[in-house]
GUTORBA-668107 format. One line per field, with one value per residue (C-alpha): residue in one letter; residue number from 1; x, y, z. Coordinates in Angstrom, 3 decimals. Example, Ala and Ser with C-alpha at 12.3 -4.5 7.8 and 13.67 -1.06 7.14 Angstrom:
GUTORBA-668107
aa [a | s]
i [1 | 2]
X [12.300 | 13.670]
Y [-4.500 | -1.060]
Z [7.800 | 7.140]
***
This chain:
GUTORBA-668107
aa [x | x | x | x | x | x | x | x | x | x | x | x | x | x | x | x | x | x | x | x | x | x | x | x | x | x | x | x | x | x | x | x | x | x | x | x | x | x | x | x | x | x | x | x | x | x | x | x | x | x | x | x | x | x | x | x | x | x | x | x | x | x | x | x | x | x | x | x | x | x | x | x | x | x | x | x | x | x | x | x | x | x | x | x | x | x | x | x | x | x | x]
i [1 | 2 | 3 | 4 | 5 | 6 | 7 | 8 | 9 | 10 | 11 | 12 | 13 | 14 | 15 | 16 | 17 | 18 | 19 | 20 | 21 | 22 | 23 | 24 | 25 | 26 | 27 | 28 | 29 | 30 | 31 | 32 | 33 | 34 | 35 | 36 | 37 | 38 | 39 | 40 | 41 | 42 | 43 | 44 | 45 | 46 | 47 | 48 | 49 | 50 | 51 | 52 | 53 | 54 | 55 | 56 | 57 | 58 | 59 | 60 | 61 | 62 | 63 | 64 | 65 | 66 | 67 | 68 | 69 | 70 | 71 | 72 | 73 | 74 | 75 | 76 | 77 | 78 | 79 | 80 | 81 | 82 | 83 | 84 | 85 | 86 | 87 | 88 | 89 | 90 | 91]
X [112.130 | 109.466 | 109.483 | 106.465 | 106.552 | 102.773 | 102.245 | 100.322 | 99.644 | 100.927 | 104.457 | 105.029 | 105.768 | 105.673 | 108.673 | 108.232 | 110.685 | 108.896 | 111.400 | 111.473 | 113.112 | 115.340 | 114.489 | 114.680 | 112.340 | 114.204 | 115.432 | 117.541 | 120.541 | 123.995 | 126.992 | 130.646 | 133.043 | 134.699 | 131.488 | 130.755 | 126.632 | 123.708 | 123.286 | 120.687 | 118.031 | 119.750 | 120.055 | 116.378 | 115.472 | 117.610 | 115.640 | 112.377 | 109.489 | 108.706 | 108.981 | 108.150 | 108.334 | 104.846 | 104.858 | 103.096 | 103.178 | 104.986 | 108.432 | 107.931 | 107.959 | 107.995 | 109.903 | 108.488 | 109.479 | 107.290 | 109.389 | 109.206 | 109.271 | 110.592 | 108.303 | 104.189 | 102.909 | 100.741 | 96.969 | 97.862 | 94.984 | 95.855 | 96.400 | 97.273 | 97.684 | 101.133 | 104.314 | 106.358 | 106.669 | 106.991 | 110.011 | 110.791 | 113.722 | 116.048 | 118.395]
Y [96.500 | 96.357 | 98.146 | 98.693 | 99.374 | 100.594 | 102.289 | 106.280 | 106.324 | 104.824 | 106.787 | 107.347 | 104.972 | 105.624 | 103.582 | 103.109 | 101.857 | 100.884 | 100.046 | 100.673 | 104.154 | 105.785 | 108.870 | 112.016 | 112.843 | 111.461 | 114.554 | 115.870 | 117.225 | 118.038 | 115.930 | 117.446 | 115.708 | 113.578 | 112.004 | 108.258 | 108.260 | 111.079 | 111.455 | 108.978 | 111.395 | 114.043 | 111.328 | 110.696 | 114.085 | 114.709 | 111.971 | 111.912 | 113.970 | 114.302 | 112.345 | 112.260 | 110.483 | 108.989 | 108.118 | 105.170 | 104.557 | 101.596 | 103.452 | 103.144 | 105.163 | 104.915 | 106.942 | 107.415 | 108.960 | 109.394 | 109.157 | 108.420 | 104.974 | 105.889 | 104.138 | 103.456 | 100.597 | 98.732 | 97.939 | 100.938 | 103.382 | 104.881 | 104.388 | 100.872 | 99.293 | 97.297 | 97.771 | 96.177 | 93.911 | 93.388 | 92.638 | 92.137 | 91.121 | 92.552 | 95.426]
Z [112.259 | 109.434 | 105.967 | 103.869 | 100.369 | 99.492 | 95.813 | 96.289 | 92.612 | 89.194 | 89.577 | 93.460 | 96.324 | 100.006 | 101.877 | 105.442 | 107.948 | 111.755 | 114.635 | 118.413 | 117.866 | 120.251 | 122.710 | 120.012 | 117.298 | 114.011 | 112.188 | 108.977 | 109.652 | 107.911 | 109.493 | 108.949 | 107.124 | 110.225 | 110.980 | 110.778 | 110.902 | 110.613 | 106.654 | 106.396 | 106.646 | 104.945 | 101.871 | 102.370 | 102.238 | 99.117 | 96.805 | 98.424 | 97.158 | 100.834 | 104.105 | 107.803 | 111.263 | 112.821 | 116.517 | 117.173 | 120.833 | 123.089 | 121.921 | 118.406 | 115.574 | 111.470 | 109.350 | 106.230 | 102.458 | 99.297 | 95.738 | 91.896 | 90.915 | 87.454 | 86.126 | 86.537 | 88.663 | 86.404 | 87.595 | 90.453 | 90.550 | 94.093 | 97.546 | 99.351 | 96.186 | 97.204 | 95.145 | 96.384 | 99.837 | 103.416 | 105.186 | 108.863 | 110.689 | 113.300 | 114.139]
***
């Protein structure tokens, strides 16, 4: 799994989480009460300012999500300008 942190302008990040995926398209959806997994999405969904799923090929796939920092990303005047870093490690 890898997860990139990359600033789109002084006040909004774009978060994105690579991994081998699994055989569906990653999707929102609304899980009932009795449920133990499917709201991370949803909770994505509910703070981003948008998100989305690229397929990559060779079974993998990121997930990504665009949101407010809160605050503005000094020296950022756009795209690819990091803000933050890049992790990898395992399932």
């Amino acid at each position: 799994m890898t997860v990139e942190v990359v600033a789109v302008d002084a006040e909004v990040v774009r978060v994105e989480v690579t991994d081998d995926g699994a055989d569906t398209v990653p999707r929102s959806r609304v899980s009932s009460v009795d449920d133990c997994h499917g709201r991370g999405l949803w909770l994505v969904e509910q703070i981003s300012l948008k998100w989305g799923v690229r397929l990559l090929g060779a079974g993998q796939r990121a997930v990504w999500a665009e949101t407010f920092t809160g605050q503005a990303v000094p020296g950022c005047t756009g795209e690819g300008v990091a803000a933050g870093s890049r992790a990898e490690g395992g399932r």
